[in-house]
Biopython code that builds the backbone (N, CA, C, O; Angstrom):
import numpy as np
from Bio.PDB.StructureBuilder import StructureBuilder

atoms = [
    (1, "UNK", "N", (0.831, -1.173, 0.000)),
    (1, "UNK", "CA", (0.000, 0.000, 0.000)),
    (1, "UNK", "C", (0.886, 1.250, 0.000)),
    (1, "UNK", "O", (1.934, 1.326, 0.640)),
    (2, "UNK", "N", (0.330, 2.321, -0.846)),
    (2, "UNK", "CA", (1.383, 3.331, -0.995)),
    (2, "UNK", "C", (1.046, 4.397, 0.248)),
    (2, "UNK", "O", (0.201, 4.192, 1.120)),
    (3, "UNK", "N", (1.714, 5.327, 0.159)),
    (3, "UNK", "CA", (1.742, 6.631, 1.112)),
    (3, "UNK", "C", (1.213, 7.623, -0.349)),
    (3, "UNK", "O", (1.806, 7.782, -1.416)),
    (4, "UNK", "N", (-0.296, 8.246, 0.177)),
    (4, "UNK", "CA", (-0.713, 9.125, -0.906)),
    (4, "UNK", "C", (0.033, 10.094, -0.865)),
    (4, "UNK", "O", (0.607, 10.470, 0.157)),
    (5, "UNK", "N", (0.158, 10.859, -2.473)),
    (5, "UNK", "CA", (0.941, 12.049, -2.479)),
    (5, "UNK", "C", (0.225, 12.649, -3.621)),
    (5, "UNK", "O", (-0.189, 11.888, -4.496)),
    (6, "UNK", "N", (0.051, 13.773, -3.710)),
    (6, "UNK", "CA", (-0.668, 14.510, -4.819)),
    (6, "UNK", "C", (-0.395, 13.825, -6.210)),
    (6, "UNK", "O", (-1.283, 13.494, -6.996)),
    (7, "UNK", "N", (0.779, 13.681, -6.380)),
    (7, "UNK", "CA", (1.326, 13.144, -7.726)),
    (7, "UNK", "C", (0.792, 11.429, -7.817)),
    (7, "UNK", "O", (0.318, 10.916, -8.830)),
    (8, "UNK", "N", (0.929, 10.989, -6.984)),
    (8, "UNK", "CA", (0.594, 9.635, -7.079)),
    (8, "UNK", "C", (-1.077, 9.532, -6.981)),
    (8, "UNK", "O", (-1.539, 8.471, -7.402)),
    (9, "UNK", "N", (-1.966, 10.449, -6.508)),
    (9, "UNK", "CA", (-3.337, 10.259, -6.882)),
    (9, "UNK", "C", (-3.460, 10.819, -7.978)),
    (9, "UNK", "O", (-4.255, 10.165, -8.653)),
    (10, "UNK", "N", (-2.933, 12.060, -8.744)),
    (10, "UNK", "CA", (-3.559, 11.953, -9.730)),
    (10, "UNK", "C", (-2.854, 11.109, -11.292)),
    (10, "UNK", "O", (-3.195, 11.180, -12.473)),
    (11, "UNK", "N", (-1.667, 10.279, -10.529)),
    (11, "UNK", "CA", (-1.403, 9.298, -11.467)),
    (11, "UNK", "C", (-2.450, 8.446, -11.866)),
    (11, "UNK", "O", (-2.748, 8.103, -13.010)),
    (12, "UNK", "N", (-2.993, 8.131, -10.754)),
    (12, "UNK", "CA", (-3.880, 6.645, -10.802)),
    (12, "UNK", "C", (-5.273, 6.430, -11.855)),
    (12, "UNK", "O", (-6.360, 6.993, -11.725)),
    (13, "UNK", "N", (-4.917, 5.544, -12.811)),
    (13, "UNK", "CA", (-6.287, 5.306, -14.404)),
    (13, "UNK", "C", (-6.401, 4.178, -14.224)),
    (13, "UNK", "O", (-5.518, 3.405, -13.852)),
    (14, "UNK", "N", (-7.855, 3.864, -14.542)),
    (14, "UNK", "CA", (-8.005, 2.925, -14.866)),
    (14, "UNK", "C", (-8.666, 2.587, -16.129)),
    (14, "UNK", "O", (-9.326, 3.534, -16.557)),
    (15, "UNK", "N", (-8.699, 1.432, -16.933)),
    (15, "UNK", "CA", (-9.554, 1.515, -17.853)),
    (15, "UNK", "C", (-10.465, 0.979, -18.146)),
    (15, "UNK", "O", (-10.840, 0.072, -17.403)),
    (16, "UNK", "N", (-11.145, 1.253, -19.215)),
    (16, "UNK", "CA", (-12.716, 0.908, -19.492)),
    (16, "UNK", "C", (-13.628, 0.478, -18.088)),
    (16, "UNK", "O", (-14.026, 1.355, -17.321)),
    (17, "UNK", "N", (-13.832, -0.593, -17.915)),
    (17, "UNK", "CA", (-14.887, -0.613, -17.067)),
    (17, "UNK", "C", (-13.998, -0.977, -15.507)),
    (17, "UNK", "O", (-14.440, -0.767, -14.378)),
    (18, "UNK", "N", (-12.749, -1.528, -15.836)),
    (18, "UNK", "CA", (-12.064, -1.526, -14.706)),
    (18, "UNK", "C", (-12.433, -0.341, -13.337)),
    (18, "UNK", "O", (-12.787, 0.820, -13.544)),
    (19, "UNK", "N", (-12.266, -0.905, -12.071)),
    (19, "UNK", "CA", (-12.302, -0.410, -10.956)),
    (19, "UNK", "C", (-11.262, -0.880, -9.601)),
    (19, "UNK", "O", (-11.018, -2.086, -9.556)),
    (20, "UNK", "N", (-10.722, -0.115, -8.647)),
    (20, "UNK", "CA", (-10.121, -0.437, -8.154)),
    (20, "UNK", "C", (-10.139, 0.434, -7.080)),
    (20, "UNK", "O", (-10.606, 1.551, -7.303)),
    (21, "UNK", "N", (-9.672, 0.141, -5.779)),
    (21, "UNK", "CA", (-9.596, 1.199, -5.013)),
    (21, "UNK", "C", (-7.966, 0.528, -4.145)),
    (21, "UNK", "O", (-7.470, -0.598, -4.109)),
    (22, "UNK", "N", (-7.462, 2.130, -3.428)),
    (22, "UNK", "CA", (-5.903, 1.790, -3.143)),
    (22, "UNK", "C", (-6.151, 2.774, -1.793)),
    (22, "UNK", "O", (-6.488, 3.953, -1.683)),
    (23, "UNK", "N", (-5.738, 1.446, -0.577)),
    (23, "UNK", "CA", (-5.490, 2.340, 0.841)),
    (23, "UNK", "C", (-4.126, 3.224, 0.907)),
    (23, "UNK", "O", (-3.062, 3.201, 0.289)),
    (24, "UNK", "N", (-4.578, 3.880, 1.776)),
    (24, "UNK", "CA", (-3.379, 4.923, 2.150)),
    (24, "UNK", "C", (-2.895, 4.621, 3.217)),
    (24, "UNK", "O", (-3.542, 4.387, 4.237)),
    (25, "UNK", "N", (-1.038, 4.577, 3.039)),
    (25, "UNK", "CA", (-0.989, 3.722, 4.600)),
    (25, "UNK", "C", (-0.421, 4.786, 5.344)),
    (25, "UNK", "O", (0.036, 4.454, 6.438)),
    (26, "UNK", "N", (-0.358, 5.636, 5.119)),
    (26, "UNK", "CA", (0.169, 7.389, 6.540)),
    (26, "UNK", "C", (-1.575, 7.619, 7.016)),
    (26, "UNK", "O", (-1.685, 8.182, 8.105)),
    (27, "UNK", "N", (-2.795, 7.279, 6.385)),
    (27, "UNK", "CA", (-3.855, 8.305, 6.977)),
    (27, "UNK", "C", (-4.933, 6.791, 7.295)),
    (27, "UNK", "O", (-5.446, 6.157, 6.373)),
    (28, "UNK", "N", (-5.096, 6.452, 8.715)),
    (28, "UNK", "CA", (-6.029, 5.572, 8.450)),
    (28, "UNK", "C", (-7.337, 5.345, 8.134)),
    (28, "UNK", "O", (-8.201, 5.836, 8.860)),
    (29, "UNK", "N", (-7.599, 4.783, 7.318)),
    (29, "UNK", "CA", (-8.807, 4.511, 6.840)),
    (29, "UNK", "C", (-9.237, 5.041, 5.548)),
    (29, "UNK", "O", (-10.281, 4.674, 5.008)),
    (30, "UNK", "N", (-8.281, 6.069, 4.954)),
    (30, "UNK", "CA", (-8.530, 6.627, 3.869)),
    (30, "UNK", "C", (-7.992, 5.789, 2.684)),
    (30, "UNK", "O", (-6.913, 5.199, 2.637)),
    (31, "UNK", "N", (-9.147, 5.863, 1.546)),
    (31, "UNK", "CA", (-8.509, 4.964, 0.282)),
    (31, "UNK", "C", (-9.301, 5.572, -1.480)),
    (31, "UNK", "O", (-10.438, 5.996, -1.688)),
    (32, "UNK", "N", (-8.908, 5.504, -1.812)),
    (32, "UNK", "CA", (-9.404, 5.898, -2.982)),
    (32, "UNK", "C", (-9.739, 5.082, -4.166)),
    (32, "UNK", "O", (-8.899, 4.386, -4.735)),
    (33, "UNK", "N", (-11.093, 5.181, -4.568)),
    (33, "UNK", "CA", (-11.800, 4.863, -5.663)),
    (33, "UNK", "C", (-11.308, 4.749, -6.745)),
    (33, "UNK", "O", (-10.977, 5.912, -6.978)),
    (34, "UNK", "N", (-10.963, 4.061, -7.747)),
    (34, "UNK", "CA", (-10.544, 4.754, -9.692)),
    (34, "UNK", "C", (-11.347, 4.222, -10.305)),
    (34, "UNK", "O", (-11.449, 2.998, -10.222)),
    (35, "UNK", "N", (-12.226, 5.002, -11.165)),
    (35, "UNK", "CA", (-12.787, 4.328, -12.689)),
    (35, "UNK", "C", (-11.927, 4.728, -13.326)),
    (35, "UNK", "O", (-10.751, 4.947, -13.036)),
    (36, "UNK", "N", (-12.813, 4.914, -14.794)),
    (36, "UNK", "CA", (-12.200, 5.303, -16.042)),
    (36, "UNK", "C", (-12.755, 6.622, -15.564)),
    (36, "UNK", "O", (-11.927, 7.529, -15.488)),
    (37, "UNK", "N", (-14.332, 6.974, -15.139)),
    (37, "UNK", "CA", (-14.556, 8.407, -15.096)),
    (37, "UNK", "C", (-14.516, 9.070, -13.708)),
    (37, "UNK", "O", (-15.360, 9.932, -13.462)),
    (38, "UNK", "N", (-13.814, 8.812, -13.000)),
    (38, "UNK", "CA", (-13.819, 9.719, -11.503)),
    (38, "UNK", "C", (-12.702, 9.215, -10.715)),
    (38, "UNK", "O", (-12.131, 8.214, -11.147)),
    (39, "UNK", "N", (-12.308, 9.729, -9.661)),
    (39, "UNK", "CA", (-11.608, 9.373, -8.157)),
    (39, "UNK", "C", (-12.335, 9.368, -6.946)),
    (39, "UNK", "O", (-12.336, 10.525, -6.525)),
    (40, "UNK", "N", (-12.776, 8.835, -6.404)),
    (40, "UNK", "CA", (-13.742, 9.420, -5.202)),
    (40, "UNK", "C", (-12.894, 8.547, -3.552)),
    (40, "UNK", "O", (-12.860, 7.372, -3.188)),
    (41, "UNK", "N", (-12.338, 9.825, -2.952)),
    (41, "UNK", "CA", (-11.918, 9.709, -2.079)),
    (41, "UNK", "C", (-13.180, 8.931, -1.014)),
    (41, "UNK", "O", (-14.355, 9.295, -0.964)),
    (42, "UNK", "N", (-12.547, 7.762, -0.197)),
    (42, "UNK", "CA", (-13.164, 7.203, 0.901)),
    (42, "UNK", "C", (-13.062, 7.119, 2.196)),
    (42, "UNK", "O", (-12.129, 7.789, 2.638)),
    (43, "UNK", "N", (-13.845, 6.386, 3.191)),
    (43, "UNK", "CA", (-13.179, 6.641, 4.269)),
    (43, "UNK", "C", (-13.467, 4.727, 5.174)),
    (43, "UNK", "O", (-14.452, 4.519, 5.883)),
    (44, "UNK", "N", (-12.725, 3.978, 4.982)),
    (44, "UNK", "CA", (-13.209, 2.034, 5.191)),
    (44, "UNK", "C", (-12.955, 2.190, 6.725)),
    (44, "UNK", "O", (-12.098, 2.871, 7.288)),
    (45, "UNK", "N", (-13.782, 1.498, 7.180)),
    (45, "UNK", "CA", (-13.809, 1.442, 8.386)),
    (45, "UNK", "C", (-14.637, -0.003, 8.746)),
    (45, "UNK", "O", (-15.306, -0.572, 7.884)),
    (46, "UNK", "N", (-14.468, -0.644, 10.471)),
    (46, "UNK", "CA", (-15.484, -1.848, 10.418)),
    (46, "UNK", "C", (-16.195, -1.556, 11.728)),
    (46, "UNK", "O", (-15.747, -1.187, 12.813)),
    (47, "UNK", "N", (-17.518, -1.844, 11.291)),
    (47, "UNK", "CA", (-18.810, -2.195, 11.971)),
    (47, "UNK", "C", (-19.175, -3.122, 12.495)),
    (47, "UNK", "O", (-19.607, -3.815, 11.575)),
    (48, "UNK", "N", (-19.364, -3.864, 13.770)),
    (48, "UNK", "CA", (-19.850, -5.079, 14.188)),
    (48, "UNK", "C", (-18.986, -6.080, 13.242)),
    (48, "UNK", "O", (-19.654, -6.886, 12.595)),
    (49, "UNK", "N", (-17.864, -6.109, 13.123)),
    (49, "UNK", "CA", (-17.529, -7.147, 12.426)),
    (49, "UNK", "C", (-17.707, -6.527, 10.174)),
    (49, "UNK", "O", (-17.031, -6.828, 9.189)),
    (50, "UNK", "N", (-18.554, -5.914, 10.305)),
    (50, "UNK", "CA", (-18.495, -5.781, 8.508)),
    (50, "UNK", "C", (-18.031, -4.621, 8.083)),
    (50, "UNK", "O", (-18.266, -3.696, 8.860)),
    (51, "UNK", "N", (-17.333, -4.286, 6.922)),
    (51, "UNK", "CA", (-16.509, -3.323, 6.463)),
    (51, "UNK", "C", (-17.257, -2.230, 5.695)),
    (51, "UNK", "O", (-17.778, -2.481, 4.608)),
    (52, "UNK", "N", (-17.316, -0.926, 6.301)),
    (52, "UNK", "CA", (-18.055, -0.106, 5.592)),
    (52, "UNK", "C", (-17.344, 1.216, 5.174)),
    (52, "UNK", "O", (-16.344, 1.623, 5.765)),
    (53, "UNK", "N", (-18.069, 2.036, 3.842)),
    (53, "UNK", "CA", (-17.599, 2.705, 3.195)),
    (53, "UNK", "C", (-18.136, 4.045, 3.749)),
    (53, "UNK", "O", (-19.268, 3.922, 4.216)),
    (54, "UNK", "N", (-17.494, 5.599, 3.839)),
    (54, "UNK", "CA", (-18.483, 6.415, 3.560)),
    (54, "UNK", "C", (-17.296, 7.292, 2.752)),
    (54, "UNK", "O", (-16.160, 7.562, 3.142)),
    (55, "UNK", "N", (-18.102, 7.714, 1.223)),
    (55, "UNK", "CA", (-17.811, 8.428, 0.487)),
    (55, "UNK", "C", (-17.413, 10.023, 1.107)),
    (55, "UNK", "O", (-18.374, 10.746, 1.371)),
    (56, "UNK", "N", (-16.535, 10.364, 1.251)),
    (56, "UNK", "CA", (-15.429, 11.486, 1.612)),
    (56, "UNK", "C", (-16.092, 12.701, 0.472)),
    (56, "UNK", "O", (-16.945, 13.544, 0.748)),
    (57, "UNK", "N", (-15.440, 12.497, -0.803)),
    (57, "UNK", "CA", (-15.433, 13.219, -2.190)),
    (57, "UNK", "C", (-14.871, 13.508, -3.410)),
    (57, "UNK", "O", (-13.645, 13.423, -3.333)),
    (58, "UNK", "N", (-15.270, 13.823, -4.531)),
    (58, "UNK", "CA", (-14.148, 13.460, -5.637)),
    (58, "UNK", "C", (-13.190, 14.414, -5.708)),
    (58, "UNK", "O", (-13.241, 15.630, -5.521)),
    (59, "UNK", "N", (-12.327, 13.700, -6.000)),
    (59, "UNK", "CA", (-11.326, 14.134, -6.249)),
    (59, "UNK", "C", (-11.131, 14.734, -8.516)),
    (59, "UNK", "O", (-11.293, 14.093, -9.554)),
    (60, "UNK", "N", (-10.834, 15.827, -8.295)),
    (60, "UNK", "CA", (-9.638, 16.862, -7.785)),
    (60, "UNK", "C", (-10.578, 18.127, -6.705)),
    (60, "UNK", "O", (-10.064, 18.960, -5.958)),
    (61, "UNK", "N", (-12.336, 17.848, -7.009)),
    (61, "UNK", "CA", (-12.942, 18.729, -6.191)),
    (61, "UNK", "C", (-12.159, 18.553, -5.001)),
    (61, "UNK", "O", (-11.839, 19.620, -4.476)),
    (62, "UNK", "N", (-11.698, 17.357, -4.338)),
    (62, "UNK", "CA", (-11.943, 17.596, -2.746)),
    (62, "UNK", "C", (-10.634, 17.381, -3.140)),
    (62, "UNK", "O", (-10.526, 16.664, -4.134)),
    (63, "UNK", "N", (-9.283, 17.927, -2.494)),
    (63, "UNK", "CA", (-8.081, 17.468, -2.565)),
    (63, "UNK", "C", (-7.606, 16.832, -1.714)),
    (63, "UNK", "O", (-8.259, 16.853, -0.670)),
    (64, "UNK", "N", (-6.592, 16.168, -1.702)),
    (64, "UNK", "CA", (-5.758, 15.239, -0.946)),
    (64, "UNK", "C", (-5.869, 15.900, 0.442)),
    (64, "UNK", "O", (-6.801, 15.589, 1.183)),
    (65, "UNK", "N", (-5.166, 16.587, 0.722)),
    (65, "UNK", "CA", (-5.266, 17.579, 2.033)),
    (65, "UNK", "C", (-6.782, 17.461, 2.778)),
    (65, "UNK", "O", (-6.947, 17.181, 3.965)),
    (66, "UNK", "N", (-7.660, 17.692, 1.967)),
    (66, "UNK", "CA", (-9.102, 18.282, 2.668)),
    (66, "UNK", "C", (-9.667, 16.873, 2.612)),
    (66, "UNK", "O", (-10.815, 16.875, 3.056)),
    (67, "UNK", "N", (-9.188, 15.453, 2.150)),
    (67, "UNK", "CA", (-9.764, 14.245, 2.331)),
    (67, "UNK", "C", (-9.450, 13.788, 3.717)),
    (67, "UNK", "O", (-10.353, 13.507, 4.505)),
    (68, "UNK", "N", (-7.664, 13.677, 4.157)),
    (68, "UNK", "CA", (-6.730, 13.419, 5.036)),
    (68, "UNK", "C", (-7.646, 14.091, 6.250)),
    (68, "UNK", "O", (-8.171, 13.362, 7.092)),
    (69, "UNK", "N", (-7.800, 15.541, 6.276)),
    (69, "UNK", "CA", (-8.479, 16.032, 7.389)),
    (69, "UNK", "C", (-10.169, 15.143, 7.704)),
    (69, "UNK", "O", (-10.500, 14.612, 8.764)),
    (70, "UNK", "N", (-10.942, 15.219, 6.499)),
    (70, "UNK", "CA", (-12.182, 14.474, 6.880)),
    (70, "UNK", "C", (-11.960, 12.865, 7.409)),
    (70, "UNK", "O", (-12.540, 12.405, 8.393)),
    (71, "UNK", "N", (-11.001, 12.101, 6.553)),
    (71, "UNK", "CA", (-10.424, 10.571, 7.448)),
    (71, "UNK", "C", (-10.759, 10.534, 8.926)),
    (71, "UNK", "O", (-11.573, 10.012, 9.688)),
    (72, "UNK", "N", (-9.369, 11.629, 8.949)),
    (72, "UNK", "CA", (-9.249, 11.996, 10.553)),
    (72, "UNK", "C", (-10.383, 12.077, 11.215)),
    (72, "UNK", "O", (-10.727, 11.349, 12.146)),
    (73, "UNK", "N", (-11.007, 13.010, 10.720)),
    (73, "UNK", "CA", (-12.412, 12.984, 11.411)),
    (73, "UNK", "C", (-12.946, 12.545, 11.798)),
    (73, "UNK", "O", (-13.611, 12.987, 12.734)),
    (74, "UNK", "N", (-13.052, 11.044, 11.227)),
    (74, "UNK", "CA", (-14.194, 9.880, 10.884)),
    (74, "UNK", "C", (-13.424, 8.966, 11.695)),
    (74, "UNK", "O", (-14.079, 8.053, 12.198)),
    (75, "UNK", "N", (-12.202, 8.997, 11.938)),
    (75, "UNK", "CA", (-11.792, 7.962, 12.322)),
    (75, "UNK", "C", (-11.768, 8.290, 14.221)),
    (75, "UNK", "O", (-11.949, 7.417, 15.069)),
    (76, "UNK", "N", (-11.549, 9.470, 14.443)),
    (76, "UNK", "CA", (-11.735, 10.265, 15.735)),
    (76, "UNK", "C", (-13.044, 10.199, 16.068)),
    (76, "UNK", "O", (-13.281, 9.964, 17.253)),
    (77, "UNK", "N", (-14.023, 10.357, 15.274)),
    (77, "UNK", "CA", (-15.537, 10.007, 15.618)),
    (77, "UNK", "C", (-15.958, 8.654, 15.988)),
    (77, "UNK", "O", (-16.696, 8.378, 16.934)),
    (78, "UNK", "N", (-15.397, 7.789, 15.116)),
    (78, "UNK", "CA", (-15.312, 6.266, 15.231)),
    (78, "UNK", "C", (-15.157, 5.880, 17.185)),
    (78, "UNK", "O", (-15.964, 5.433, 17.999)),
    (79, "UNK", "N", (-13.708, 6.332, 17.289)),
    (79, "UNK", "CA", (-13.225, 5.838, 18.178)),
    (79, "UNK", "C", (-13.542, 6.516, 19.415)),
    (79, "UNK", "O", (-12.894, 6.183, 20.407)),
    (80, "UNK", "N", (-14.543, 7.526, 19.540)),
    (80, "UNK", "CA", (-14.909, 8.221, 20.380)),
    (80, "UNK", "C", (-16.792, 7.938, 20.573)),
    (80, "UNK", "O", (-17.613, 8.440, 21.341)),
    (81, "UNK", "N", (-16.875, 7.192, 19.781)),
    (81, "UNK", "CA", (-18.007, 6.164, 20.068)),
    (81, "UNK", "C", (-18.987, 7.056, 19.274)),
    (81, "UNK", "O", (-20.074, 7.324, 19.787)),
    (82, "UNK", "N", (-18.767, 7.383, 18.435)),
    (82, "UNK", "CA", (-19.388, 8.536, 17.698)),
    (82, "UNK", "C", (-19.558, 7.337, 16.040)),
    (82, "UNK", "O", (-18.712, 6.651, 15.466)),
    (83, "UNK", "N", (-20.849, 7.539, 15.797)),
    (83, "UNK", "CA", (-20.751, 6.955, 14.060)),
    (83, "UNK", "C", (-19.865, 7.941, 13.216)),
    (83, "UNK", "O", (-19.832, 9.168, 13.309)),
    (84, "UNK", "N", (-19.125, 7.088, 12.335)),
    (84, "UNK", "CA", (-18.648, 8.269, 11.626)),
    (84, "UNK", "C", (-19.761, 8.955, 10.698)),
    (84, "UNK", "O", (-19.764, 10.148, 10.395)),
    (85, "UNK", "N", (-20.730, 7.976, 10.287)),
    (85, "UNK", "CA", (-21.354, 9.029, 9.200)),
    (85, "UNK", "C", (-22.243, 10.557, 9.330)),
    (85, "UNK", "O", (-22.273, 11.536, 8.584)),
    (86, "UNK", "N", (-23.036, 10.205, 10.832)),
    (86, "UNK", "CA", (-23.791, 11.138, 11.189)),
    (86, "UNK", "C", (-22.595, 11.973, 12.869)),
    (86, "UNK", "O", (-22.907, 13.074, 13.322)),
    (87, "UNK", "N", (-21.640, 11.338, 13.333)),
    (87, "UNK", "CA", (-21.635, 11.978, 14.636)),
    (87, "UNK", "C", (-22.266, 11.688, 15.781)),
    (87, "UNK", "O", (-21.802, 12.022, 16.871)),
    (88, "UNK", "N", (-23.870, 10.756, 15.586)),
    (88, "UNK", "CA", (-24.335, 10.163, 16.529)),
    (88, "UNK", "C", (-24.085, 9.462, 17.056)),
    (88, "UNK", "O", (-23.162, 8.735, 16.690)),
    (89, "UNK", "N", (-25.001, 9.159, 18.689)),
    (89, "UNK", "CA", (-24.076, 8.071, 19.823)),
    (89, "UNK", "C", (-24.363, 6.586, 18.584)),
    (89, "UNK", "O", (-25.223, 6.410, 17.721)),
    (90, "UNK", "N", (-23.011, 5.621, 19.113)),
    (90, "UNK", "CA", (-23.070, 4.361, 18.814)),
    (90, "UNK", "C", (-23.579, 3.172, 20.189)),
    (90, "UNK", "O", (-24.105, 2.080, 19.972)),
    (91, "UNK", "N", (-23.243, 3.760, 21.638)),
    (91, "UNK", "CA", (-23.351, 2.862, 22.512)),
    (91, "UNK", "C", (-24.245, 3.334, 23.230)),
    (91, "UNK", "O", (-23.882, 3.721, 24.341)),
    (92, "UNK", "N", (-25.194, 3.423, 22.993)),
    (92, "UNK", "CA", (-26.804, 3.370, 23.837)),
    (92, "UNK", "C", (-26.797, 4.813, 25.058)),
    (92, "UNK", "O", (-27.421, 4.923, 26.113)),
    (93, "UNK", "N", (-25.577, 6.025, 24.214)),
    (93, "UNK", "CA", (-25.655, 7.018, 24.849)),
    (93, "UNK", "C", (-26.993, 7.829, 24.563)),
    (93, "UNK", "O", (-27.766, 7.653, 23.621)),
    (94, "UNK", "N", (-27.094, 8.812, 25.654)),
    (94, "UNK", "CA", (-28.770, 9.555, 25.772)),
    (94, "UNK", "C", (-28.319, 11.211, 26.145)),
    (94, "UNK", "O", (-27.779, 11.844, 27.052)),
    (95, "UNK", "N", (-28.810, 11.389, 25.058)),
    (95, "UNK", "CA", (-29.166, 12.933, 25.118)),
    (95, "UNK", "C", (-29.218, 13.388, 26.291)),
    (95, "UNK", "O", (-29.819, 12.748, 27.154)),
    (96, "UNK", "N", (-28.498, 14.791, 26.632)),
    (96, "UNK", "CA", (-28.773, 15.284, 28.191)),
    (96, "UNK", "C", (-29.761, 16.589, 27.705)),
    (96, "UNK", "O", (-29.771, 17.582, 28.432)),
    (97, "UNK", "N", (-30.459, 16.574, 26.660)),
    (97, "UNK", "CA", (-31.670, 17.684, 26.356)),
    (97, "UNK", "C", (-33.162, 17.396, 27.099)),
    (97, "UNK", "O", (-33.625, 16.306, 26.762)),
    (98, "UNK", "N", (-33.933, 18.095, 27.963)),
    (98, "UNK", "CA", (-34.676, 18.186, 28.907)),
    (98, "UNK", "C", (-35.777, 17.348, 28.126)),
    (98, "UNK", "O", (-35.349, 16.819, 27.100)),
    (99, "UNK", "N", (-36.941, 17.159, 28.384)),
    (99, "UNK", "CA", (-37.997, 16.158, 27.518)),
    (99, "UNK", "C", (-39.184, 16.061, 28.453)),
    (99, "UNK", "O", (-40.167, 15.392, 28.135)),
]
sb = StructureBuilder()
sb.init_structure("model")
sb.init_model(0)
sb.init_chain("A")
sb.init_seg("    ")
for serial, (resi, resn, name, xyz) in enumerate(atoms, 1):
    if name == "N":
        sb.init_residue(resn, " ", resi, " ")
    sb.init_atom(name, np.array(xyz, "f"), 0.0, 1.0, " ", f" {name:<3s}", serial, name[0])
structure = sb.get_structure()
C-alpha cells in the first residue's frame, strides 16, 4: 500500500470498465476509488464485524489535504463512540436535552 501524495493520486487510471480502489498507509482509513470516469476519495472502516464505506469526495474537487483532514475525522468520531457518518451516539448514549 502506498503513502498518498498529490502526484501519485492523480497518477492513478483505470480503464474501461475496470475499478479499483488503493489504501493509504500514513492516513487511516482513507482509500481511494478509480474508474475510467472519476476518483472518489473514501473513508473504510469496520462495523460489528463488517466493512463499511463512507464516500469522503471526488477528487480533484476535494483534494488530498481536505480528504486526510475528513479521514481523521471519521476515524476520531469512530473511536470516540461517535458513528462516523452522522456523529451520533453508537453505545446506547442519551441525550442530556430536557424532555
Amino acid at each position: 500500500m502506498p503513502r498518498f501524495t498529490d502526484r501519485f493520486v492523480a497518477s492513478l487510471k483505470a480503464e474501461g470498465a475496470e475499478r479499483f480502489e488503493v489504501k493509504d498507509d500514513a492516513c487511516k482509513g482513507l482509500a481511494i476509488r478509480v474508474t475510467a470516469s472519476r476518483k472518489t476519495f473514501c473513508f473504510r472502516f469496520k462495523r460489528h464485524g463488517k466493512m463499511q464505506r463512507i464516500t469522503l469526495g471526488e477528487y480533484p474537487l476535494m483534494t488530498l489535504a481536505q480528504a486526510v483532514i475528513a479521514a481523521n475525522r471519521r476515524y476520531a468520531d469512530l473511536h470516540e463512540g461517535r458513528t462516523p457518518h452522522s456523529g451520533g451516539p453508537t453505545r446506547g448514549r442519551r441525550s442530556l436535552g430536557g424532555g
